[in-house]
C-alpha positions as CSV (number, residue, x, y, z in Angstrom):
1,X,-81.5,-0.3,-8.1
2,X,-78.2,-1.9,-8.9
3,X,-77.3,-5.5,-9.0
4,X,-74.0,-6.9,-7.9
5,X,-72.1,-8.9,-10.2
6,X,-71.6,-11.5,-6.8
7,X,-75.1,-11.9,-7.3
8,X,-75.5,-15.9,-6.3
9,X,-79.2,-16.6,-6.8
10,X,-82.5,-14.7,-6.7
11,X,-85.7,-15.2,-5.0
12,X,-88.8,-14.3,-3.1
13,X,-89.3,-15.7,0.3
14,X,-91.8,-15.1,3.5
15,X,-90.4,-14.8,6.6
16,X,-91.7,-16.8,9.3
17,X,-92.2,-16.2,13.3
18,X,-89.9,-18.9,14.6
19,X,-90.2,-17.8,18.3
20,X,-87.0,-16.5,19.4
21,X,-85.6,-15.9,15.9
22,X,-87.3,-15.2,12.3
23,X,-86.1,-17.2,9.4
24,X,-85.9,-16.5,5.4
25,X,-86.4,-19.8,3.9
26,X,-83.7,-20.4,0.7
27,X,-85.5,-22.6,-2.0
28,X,-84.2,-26.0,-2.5
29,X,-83.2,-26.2,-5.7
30,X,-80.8,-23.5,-4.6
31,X,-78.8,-25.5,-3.1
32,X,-79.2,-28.3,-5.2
33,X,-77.9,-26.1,-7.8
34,X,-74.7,-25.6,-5.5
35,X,-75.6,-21.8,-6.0
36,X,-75.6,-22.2,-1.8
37,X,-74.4,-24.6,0.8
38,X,-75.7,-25.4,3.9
39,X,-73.1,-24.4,6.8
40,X,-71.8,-21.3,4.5
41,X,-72.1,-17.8,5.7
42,X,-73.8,-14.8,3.0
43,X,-74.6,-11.6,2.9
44,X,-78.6,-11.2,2.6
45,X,-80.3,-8.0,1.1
46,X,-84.2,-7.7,1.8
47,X,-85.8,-5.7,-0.9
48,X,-89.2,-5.0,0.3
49,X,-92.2,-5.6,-2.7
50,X,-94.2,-2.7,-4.0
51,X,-97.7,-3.9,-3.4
52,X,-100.4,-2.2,-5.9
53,X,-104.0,-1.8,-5.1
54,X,-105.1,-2.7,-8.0
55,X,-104.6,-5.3,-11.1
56,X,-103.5,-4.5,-14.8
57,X,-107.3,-5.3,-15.9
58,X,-109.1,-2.7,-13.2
59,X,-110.4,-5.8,-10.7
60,X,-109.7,-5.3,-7.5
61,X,-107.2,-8.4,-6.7
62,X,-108.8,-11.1,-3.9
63,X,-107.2,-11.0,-0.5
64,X,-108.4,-14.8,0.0
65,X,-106.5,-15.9,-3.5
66,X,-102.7,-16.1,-3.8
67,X,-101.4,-13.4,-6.0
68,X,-99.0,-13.5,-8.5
69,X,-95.3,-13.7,-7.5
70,X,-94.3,-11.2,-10.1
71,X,-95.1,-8.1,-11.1
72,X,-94.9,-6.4,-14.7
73,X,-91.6,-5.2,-15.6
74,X,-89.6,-6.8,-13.2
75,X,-86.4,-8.6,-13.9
76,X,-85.9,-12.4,-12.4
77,X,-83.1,-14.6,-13.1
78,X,-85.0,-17.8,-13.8
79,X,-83.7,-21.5,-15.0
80,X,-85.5,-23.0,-18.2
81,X,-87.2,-26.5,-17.2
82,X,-89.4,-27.8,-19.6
83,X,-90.3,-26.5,-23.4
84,X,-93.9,-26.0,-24.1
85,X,-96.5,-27.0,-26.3
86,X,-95.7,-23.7,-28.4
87,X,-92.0,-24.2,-28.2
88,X,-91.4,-22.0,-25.9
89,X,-89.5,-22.2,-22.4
90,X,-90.8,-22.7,-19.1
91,X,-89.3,-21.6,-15.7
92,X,-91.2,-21.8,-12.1
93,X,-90.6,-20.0,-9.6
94,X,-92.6,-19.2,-6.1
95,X,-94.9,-22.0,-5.5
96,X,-94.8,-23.5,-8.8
97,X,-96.0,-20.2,-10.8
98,X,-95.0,-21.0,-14.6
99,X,-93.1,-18.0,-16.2
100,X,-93.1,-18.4,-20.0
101,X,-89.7,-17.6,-21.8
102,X,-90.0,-17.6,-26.3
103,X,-86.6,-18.5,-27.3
104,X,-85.0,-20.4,-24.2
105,X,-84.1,-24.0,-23.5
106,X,-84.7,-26.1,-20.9
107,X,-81.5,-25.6,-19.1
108,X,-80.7,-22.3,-19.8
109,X,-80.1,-19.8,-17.0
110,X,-81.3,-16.4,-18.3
111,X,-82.3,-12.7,-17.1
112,X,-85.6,-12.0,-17.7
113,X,-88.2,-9.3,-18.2
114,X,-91.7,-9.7,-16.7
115,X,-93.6,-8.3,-19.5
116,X,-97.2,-10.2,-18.7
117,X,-98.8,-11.2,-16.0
118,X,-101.7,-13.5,-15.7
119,X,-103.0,-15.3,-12.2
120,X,-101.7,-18.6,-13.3
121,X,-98.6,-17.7,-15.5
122,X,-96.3,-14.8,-17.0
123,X,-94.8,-14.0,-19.7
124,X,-90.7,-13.0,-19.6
125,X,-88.7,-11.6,-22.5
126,X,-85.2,-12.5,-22.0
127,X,-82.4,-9.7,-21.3
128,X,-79.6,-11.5,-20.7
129,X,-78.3,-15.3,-21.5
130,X,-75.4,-15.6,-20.0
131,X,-75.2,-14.9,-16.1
């Protein structure tokens, strides 16, 4: 699949039985950000998730826990908030889920490669810096 280059932000979001309508939530920080304002019209694209049956280590994955909100070798566009204790960066996304970045800074706005994935945190390997 192909990315525009218009791209504003990216996200994952549930959408919610609102009675005579359904509606996408957009993330705070989002708009925060400026990335969106409220009042301002945009085109949406829903990308349905590929669900697996299964997890990397051969459990079968809990209906009654959360799952991760990434999946191995997906690509997010995630903002660096904090540095670790190793040094490295850290990004959260969906519901506070910690992706770890090695070699970004809190601040830093970068393309990212899910290359791990662990029920409390993943690890991303940066593709692109500057977007």
């Amino acid at each position: 699949m192909e990315i525009s280059d218009k791209l504003l932000c990216l996200f994952s979001a549930e959408v919610t039985d609102d009675g005579d309508s359904y509606t996408v939530e957009i993330p705070k920080r989002e708009v925060e950000r400026g990335t969106v304002a409220p009042g301002d019209t945009y085109r949406v694209a829903l990308i349905e998730r590929e669900r697996s049956s299964s997890t990397d280590d051969g459990d079968e994955p809990s209906p009654s826990e959360p799952q991760p909100p990434v999946e191995r070798g997906e690509t997010r566009y995630v903002e660096i908030e904090d540095i670790g204790k190793q040094g490295d960066g850290i990004a959260r996304v969906e519901r506070g889920y910690v992706i770890i970045v090695p070699g970004a800074d809190v601040g830093e706005r970068v393309k990212v490669e899910i290359t791990e994935v662990k029920s409390n945190f993943a690890v991303g390997e940066i593709l692109d810096e500057d977007f």
